[in-house]
PyMOL Python script that loads the backbone (N, CA, C, O; Angstrom):
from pymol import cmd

cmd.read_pdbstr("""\
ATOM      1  N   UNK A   1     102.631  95.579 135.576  1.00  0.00           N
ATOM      2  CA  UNK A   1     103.948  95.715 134.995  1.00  0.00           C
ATOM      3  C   UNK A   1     104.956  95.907 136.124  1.00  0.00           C
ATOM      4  O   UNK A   1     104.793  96.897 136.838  1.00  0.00           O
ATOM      5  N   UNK A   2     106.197  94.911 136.429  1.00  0.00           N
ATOM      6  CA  UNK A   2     106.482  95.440 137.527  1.00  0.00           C
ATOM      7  C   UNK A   2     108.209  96.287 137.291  1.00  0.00           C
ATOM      8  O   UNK A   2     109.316  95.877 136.943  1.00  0.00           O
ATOM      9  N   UNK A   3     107.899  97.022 137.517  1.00  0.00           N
ATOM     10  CA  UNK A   3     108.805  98.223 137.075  1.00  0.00           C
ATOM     11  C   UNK A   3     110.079  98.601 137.978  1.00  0.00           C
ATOM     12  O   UNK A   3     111.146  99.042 137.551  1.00  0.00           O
ATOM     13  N   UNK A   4     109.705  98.307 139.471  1.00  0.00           N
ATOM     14  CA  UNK A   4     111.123  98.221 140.133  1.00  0.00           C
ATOM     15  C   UNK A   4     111.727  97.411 139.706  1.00  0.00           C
ATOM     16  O   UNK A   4     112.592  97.975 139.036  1.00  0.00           O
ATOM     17  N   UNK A   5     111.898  96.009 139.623  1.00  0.00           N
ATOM     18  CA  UNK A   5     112.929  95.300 139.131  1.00  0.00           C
ATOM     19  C   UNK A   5     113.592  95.726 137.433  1.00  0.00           C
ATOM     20  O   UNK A   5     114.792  95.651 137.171  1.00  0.00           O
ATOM     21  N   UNK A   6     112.913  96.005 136.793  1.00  0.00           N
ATOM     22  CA  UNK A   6     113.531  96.700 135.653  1.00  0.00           C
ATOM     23  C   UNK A   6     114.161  97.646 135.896  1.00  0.00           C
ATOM     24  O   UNK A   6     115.239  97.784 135.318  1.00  0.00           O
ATOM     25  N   UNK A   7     113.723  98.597 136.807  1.00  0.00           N
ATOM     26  CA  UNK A   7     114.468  99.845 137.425  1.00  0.00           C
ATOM     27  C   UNK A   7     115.543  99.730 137.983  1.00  0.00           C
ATOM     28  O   UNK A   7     116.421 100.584 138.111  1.00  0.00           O
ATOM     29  N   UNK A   8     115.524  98.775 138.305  1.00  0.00           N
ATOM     30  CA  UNK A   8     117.182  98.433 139.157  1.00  0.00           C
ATOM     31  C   UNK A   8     118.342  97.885 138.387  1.00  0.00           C
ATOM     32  O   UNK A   8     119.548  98.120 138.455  1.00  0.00           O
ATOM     33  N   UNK A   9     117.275  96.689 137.259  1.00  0.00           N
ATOM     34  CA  UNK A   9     118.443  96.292 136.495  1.00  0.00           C
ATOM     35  C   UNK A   9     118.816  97.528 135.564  1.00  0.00           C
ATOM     36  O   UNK A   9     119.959  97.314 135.157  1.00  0.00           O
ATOM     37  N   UNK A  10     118.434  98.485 135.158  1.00  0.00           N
ATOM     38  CA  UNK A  10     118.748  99.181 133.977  1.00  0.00           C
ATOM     39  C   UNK A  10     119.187 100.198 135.275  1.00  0.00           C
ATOM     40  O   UNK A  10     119.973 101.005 134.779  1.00  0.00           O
ATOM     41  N   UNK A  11     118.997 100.544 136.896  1.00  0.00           N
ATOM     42  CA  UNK A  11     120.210 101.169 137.097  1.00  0.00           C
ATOM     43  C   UNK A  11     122.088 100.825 137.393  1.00  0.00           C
ATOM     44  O   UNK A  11     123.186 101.378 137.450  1.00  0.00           O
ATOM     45  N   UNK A  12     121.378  99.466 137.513  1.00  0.00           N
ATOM     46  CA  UNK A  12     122.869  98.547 137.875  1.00  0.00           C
ATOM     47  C   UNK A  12     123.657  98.999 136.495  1.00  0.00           C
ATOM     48  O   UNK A  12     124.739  99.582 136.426  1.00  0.00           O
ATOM     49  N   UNK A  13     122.860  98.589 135.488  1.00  0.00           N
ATOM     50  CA  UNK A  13     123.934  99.230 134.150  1.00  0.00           C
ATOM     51  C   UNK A  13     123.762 100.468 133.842  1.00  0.00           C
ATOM     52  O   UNK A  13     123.712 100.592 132.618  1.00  0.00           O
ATOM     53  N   UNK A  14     123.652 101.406 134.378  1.00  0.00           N
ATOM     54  CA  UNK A  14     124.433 102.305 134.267  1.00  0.00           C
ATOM     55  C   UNK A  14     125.276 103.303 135.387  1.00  0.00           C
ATOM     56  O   UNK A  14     125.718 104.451 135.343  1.00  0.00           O
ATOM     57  N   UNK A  15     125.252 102.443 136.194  1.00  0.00           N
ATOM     58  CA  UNK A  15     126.374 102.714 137.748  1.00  0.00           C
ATOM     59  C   UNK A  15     127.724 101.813 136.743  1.00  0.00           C
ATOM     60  O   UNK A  15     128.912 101.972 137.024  1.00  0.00           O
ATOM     61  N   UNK A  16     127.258 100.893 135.583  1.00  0.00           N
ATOM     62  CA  UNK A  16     128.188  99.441 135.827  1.00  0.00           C
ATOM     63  C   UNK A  16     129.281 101.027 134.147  1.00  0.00           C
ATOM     64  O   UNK A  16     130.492 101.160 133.967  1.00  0.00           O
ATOM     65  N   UNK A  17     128.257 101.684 133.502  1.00  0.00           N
ATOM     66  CA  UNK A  17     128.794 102.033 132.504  1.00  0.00           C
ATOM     67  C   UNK A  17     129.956 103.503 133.377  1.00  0.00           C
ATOM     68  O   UNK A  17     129.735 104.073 134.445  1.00  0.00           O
ATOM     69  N   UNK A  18     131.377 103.757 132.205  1.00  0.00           N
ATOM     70  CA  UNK A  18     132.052 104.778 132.540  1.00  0.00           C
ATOM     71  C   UNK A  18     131.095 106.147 132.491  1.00  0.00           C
ATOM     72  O   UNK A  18     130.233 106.297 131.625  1.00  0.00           O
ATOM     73  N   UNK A  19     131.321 106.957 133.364  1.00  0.00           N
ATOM     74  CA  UNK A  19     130.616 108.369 133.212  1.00  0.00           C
ATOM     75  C   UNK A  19     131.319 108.928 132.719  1.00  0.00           C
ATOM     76  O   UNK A  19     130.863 109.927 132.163  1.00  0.00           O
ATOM     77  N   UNK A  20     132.786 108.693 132.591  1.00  0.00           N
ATOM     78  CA  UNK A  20     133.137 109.496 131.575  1.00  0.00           C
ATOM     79  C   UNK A  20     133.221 109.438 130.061  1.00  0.00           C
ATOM     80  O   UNK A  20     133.646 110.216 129.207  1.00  0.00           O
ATOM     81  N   UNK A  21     132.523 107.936 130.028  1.00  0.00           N
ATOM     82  CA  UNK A  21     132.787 107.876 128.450  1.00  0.00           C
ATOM     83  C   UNK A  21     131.142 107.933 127.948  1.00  0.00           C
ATOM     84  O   UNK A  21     130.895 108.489 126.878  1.00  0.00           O
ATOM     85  N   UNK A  22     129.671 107.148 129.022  1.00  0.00           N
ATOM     86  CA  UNK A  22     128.224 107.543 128.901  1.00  0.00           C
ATOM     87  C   UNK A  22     127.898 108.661 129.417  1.00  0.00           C
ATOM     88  O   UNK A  22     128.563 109.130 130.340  1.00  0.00           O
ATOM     89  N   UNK A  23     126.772 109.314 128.893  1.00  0.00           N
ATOM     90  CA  UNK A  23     125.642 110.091 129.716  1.00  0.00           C
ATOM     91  C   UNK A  23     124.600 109.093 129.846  1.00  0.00           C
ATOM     92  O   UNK A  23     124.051 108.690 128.820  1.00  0.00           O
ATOM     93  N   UNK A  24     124.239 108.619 131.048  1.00  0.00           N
ATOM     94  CA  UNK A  24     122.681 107.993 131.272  1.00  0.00           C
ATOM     95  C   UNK A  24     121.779 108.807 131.621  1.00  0.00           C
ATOM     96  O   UNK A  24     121.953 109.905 132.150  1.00  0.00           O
ATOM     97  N   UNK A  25     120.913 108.368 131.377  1.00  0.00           N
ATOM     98  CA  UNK A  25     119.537 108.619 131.919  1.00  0.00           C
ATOM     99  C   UNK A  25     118.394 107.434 132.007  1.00  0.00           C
ATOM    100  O   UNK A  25     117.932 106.636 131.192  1.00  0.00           O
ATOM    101  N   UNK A  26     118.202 107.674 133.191  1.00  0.00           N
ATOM    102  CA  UNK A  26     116.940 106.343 132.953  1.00  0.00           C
ATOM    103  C   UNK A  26     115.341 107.171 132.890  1.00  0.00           C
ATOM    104  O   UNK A  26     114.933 108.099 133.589  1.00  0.00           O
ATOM    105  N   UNK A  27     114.697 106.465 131.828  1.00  0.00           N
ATOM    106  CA  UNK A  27     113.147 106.900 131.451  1.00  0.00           C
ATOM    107  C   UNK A  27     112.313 106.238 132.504  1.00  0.00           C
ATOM    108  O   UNK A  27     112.527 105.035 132.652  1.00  0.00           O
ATOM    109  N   UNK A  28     111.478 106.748 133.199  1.00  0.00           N
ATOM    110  CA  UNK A  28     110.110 105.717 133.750  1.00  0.00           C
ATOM    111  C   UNK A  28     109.070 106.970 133.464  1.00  0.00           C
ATOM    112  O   UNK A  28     109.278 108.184 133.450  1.00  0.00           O
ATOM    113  N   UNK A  29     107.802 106.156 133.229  1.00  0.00           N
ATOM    114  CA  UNK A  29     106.696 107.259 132.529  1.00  0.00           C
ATOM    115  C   UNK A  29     105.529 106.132 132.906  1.00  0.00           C
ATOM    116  O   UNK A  29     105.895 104.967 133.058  1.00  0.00           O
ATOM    117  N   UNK A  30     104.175 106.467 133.051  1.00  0.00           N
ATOM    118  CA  UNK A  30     103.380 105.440 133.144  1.00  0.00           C
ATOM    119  C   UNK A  30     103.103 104.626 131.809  1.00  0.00           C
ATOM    120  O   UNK A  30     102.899 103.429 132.015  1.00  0.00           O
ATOM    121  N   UNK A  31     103.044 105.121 130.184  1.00  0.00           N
ATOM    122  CA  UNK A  31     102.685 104.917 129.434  1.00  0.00           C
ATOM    123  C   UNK A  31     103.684 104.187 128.612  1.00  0.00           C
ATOM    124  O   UNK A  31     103.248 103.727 127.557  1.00  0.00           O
ATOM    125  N   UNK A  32     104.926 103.993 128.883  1.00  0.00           N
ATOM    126  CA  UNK A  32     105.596 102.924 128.370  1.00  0.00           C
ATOM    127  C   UNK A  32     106.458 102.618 129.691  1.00  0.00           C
ATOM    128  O   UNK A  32     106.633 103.400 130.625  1.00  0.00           O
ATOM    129  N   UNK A  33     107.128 100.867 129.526  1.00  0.00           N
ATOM    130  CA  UNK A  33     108.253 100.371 130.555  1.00  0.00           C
ATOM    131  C   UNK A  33     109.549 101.340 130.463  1.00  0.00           C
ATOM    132  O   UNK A  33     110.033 102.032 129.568  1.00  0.00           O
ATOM    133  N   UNK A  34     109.906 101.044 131.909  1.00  0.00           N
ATOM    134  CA  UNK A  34     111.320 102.236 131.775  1.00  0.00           C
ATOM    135  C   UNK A  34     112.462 101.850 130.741  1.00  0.00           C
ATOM    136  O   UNK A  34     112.574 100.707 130.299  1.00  0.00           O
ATOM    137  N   UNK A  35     113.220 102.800 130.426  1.00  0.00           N
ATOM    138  CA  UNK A  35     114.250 102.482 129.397  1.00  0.00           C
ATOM    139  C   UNK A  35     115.359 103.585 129.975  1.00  0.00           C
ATOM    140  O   UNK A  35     115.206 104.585 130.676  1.00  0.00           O
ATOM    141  N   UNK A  36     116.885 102.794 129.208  1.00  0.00           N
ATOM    142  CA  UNK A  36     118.025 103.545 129.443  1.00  0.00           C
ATOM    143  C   UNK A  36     118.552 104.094 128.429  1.00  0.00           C
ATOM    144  O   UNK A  36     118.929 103.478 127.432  1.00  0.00           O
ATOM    145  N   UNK A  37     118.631 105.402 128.608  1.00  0.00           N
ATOM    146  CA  UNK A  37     119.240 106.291 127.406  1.00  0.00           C
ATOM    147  C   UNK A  37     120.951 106.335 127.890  1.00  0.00           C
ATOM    148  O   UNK A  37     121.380 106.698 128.985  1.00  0.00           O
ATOM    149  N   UNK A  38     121.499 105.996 127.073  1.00  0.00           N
ATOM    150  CA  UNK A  38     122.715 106.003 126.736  1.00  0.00           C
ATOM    151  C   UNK A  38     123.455 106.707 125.248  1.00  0.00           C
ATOM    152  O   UNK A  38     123.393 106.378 124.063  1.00  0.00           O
ATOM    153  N   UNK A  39     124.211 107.904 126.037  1.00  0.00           N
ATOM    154  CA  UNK A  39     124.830 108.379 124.773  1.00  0.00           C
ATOM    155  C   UNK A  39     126.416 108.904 125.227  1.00  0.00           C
ATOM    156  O   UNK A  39     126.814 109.643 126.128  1.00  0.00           O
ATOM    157  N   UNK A  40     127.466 107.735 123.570  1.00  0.00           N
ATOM    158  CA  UNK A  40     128.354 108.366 123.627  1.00  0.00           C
ATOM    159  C   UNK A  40     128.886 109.695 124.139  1.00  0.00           C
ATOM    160  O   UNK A  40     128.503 110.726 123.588  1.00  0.00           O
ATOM    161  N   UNK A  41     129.808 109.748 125.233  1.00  0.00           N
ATOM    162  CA  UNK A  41     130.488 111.437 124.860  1.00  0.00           C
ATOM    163  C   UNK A  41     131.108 111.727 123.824  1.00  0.00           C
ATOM    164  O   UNK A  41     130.857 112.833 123.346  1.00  0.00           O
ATOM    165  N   UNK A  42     132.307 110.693 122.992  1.00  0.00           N
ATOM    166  CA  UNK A  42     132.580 110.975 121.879  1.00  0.00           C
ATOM    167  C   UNK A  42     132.216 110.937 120.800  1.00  0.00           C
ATOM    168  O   UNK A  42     132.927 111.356 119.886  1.00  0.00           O
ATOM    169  N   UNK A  43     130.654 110.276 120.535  1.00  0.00           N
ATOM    170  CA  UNK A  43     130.754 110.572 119.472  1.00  0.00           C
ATOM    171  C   UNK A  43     129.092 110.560 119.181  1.00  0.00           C
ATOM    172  O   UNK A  43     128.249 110.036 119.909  1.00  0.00           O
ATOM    173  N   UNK A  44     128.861 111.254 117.962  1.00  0.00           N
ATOM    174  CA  UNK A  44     127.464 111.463 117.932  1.00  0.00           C
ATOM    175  C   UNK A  44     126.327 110.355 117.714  1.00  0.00           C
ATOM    176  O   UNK A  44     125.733 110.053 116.679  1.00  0.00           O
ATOM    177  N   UNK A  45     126.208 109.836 119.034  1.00  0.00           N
ATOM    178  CA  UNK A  45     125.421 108.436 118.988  1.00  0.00           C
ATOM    179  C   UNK A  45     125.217 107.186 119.946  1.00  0.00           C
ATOM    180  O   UNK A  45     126.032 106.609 120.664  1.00  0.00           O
ATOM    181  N   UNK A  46     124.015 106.979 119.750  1.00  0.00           N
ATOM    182  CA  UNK A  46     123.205 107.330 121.731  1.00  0.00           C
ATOM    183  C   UNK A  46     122.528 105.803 120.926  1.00  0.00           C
ATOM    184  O   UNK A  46     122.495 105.409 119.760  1.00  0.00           O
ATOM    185  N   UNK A  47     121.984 105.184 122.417  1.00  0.00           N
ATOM    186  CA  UNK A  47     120.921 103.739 121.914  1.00  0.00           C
ATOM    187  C   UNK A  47     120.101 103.944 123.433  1.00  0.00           C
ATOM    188  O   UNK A  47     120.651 104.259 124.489  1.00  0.00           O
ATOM    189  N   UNK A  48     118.272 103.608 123.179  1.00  0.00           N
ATOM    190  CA  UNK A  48     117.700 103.391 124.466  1.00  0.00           C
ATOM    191  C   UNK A  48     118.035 101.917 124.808  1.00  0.00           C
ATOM    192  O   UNK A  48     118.446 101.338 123.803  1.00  0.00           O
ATOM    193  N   UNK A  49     117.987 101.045 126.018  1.00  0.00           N
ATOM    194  CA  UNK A  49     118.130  99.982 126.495  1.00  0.00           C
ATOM    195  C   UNK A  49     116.948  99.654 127.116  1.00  0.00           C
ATOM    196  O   UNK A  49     116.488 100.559 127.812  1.00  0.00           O
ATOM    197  N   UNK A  50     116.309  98.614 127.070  1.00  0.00           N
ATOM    198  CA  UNK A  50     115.222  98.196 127.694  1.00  0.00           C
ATOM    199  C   UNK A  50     115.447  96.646 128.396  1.00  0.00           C
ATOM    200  O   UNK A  50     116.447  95.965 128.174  1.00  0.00           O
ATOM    201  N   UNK A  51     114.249  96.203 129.338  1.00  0.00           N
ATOM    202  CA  UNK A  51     114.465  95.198 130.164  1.00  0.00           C
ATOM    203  C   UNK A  51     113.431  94.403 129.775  1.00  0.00           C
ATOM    204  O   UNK A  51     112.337  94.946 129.623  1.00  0.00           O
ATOM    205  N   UNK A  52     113.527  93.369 129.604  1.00  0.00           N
ATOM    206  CA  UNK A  52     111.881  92.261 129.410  1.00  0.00           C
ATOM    207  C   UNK A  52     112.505  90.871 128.955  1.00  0.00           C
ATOM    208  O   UNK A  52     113.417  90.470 128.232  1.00  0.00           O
ATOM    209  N   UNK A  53     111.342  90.270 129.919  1.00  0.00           N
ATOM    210  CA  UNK A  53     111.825  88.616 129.951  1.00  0.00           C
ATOM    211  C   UNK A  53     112.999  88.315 130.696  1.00  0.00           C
ATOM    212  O   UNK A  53     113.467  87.208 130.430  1.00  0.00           O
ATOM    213  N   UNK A  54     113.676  89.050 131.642  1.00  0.00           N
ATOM    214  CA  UNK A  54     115.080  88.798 132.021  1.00  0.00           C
ATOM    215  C   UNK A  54     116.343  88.809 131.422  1.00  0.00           C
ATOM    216  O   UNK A  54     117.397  88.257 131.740  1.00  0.00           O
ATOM    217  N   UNK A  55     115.926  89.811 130.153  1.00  0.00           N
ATOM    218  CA  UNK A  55     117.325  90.076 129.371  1.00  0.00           C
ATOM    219  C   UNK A  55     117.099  91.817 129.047  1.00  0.00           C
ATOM    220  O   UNK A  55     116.092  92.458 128.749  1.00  0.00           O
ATOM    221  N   UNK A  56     118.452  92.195 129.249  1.00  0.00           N
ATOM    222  CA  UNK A  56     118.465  93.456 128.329  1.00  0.00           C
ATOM    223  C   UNK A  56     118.567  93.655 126.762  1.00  0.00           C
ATOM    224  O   UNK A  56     119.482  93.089 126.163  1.00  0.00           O
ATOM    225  N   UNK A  57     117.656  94.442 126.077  1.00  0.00           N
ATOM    226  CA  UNK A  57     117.111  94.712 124.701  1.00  0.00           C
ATOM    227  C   UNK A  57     117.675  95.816 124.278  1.00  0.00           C
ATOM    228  O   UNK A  57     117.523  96.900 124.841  1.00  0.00           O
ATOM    229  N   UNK A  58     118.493  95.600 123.077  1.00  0.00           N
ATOM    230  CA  UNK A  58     118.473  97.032 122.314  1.00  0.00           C
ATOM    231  C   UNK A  58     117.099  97.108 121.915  1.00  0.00           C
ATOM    232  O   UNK A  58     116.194  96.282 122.035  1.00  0.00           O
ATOM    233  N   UNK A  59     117.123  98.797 121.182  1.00  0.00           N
ATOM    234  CA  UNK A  59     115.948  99.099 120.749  1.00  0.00           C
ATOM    235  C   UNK A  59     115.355  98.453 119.795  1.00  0.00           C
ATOM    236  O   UNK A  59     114.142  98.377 119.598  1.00  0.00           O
ATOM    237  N   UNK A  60     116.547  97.793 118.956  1.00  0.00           N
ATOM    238  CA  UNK A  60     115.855  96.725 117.534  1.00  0.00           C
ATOM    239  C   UNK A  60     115.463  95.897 117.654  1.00  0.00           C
ATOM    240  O   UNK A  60     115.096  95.342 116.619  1.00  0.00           O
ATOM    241  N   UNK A  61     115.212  95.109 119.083  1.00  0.00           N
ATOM    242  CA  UNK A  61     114.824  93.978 119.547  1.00  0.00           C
ATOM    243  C   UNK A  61     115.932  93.073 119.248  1.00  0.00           C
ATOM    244  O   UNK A  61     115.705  92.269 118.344  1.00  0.00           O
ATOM    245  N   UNK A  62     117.037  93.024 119.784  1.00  0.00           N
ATOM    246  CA  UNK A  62     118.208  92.283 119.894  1.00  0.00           C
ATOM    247  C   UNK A  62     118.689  92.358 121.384  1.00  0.00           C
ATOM    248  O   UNK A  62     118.940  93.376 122.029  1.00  0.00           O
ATOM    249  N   UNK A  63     118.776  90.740 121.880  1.00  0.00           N
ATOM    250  CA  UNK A  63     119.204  90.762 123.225  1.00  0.00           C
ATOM    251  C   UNK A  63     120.605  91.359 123.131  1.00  0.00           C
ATOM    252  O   UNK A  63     121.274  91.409 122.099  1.00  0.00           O
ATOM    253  N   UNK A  64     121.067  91.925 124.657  1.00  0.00           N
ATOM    254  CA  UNK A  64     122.342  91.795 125.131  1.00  0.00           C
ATOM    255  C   UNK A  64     122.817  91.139 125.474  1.00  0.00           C
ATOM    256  O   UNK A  64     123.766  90.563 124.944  1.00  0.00           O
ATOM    257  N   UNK A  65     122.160  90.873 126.941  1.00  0.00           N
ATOM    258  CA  UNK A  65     122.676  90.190 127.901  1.00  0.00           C
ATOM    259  C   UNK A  65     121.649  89.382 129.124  1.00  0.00           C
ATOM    260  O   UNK A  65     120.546  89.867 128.871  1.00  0.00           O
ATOM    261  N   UNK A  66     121.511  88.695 129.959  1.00  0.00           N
ATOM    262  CA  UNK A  66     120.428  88.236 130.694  1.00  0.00           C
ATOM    263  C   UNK A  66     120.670  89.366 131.677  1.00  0.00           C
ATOM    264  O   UNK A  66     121.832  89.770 131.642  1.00  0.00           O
ATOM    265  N   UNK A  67     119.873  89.990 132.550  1.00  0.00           N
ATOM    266  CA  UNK A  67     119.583  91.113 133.083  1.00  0.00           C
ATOM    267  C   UNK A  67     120.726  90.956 134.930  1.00  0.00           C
ATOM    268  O   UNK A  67     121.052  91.883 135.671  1.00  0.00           O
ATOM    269  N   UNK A  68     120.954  89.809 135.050  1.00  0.00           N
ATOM    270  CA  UNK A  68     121.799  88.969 135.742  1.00  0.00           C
ATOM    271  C   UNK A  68     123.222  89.022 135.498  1.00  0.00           C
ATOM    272  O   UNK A  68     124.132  88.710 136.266  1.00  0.00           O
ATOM    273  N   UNK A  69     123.293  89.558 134.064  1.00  0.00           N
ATOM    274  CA  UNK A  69     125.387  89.689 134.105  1.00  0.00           C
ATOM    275  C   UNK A  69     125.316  91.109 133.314  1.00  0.00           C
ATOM    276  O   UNK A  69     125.321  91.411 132.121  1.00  0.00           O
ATOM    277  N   UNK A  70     125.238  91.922 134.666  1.00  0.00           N
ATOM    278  CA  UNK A  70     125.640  93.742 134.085  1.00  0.00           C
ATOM    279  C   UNK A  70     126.736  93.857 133.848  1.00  0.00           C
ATOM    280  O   UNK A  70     126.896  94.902 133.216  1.00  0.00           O
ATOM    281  N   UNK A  71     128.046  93.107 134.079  1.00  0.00           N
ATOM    282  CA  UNK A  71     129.435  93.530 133.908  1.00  0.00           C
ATOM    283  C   UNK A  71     129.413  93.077 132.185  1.00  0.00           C
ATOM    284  O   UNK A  71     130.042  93.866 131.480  1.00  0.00           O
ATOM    285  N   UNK A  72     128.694  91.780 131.376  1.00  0.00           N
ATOM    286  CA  UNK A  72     128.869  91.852 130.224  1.00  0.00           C
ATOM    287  C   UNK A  72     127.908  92.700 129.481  1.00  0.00           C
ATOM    288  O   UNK A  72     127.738  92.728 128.262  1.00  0.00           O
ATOM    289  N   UNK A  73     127.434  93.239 130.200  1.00  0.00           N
ATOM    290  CA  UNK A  73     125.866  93.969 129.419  1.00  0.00           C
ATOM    291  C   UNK A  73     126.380  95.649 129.451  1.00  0.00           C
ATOM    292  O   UNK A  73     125.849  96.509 128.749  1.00  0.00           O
ATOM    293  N   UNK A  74     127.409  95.891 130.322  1.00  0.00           N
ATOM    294  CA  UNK A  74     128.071  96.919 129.974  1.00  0.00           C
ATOM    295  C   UNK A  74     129.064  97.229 129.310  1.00  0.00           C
ATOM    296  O   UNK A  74     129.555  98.316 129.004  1.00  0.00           O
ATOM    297  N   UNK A  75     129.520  95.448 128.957  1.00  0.00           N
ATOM    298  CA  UNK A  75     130.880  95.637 127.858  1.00  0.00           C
ATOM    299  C   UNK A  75     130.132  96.076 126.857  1.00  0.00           C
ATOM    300  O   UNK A  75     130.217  97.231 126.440  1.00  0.00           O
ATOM    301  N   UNK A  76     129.222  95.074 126.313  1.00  0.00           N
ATOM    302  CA  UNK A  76     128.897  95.187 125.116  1.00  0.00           C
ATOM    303  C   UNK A  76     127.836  96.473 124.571  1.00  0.00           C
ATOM    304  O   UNK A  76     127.818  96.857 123.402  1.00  0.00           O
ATOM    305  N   UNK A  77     127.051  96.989 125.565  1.00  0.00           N
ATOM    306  CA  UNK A  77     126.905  98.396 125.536  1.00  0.00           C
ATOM    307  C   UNK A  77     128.341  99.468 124.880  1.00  0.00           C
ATOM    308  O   UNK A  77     128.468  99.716 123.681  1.00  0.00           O
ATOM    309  N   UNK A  78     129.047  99.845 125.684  1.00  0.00           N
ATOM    310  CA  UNK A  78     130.257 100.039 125.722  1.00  0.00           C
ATOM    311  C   UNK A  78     131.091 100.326 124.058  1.00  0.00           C
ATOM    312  O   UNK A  78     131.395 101.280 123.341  1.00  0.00           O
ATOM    313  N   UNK A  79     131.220  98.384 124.059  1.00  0.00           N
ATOM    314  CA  UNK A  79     131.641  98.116 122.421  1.00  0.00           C
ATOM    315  C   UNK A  79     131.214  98.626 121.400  1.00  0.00           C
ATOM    316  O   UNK A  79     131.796  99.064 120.407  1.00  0.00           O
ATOM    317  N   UNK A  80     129.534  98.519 121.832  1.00  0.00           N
ATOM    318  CA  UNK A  80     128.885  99.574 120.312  1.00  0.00           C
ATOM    319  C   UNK A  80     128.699 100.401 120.319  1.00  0.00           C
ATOM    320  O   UNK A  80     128.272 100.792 119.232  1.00  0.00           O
ATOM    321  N   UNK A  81     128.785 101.355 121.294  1.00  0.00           N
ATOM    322  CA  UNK A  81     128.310 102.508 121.643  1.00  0.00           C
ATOM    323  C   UNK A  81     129.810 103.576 121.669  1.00  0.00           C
ATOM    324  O   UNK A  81     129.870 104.776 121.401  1.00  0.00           O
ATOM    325  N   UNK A  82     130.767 102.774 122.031  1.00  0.00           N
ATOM    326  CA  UNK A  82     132.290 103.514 122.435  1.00  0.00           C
ATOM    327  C   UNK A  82     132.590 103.896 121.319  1.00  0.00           C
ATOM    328  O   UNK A  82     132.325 103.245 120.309  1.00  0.00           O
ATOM    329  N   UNK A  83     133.339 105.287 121.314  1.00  0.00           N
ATOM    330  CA  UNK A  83     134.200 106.028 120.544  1.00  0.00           C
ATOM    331  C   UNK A  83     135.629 105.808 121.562  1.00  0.00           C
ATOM    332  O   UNK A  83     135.659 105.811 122.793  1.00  0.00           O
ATOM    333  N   UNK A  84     136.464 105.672 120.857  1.00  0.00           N
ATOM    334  CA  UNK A  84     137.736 106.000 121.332  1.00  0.00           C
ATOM    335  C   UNK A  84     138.211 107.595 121.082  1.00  0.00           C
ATOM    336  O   UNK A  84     138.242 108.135 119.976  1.00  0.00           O
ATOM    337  N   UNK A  85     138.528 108.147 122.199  1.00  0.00           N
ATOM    338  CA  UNK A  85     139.104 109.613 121.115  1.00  0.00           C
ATOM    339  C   UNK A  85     140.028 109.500 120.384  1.00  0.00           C
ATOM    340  O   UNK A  85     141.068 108.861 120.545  1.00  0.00           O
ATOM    341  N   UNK A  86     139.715 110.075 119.602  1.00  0.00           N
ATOM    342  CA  UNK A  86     141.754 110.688 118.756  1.00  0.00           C
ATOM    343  C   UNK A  86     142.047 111.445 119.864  1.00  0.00           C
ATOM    344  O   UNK A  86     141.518 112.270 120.609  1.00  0.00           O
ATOM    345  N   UNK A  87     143.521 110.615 119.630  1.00  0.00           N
ATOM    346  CA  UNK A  87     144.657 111.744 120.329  1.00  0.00           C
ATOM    347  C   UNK A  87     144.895 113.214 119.322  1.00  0.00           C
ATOM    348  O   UNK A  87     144.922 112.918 118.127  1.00  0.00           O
ATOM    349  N   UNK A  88     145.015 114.261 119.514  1.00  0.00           N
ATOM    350  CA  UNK A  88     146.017 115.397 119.047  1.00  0.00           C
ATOM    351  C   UNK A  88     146.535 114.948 118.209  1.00  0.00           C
ATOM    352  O   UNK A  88     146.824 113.777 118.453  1.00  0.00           O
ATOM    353  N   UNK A  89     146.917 115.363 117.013  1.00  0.00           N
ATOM    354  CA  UNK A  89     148.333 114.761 116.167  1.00  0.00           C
ATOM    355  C   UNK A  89     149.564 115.877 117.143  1.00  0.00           C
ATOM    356  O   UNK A  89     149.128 116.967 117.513  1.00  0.00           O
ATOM    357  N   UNK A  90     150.841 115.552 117.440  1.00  0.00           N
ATOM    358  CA  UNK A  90     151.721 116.378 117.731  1.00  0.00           C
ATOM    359  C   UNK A  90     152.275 116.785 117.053  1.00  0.00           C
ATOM    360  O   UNK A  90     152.533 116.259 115.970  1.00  0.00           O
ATOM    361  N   UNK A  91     152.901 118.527 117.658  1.00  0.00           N
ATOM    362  CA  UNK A  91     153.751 119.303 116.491  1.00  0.00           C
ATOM    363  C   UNK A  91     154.872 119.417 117.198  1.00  0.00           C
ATOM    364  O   UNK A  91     155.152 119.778 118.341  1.00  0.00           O
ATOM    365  N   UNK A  92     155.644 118.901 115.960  1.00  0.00           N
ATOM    366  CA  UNK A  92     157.292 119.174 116.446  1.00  0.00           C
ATOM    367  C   UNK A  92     157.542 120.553 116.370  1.00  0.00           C
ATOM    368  O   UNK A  92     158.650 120.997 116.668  1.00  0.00           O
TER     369      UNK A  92
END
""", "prot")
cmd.dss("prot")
cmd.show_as("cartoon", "prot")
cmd.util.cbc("prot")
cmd.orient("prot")
């Protein structure tokens, strides 16, 4: 199983994701391939990311992206994963 190259692509995306808007973590364990935990700060709700065949996988088995374009593999991370905050309402 070769696990550095997965390791790199799943760290490229998450150097590629905001830290202020993800928490990453990357999984490596002997007993399954590494995976990327990604969870909203705003809002309650996180997805693992996985690597195989040269594409990145959500967990449902739905590609992202080919493991080759992290700048769209972090939009679309991002897109489903992003909360926008509410602003404050202001008081006059």
């Amino acid at each position: 199983m070769p696990t550095a190259p997965t390791q790199a692509a799943l760290e490229a995306l998450a150097a590629a994701l905001d830290p202020g808007d993800f928490a990453t973590t990357l999984i490596a364990n002997q007993d399954r391939p590494p995976w990327l935990s990604v969870t909203s700060r705003y809002a309650d709700i996180g997805e693992d990311i996985y690597t195989a065949d040269g594409w990145f996988w959500w967990s449902w088995a739905e590609r992202i992206t080919p493991v080759g374009d992290v700048p769209a593999a972090a939009a679309k991370v991002a897109t489903v994963l992003g909360v926008v905050p509410q602003s404050s309402p202001q008081i006059h």
